[in-house]
C-alpha positions, 0 to 999 in steps of 0.5 A: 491518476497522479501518483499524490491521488494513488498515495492518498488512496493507499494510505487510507486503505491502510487505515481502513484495515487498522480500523477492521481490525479492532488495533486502536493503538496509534499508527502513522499509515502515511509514513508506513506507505511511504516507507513501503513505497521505496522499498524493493517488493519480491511480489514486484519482481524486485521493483519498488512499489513507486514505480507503479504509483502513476496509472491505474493499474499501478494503484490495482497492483499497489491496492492488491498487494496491501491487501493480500498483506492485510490476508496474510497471503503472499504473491 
């Protein structure tokens, strides 16, 4: 797995939230996954969630941490 395909996959997780969540106001989830992609994550011991972007297990990580958000929970 490639980090494009786990970028992709994440953006859409986003999107699928945002559409569960009844929010029908405009939002750019690609350029919000690219804004959290480069930023440090306390949840990722201070490591920017790029950094796990190229396995399968990174995407397990990333997919988790976006959903736990999504929950209002922290890790």
């Amino acid at each position: 797995m490639d980090g494009a395909e786990v970028r992709a996959s994440l953006i859409e997780q986003v999107e699928v939230l945002l559409r569960e969540s009844g929010n029908d106001e405009p939002f750019d989830a690609a350029a919000w996954v690219d804004r959290w992609l480069r930023r440090p994550n306390h949840a990722l011991g201070g490591a920017s969630p790029e950094h796990y972007l190229n396995s399968r297990d990174g995407e397990t990580v990333l997919s988790s941490l976006i959903g736990a958000m999504a929950a209002g929970s922290y890790m």
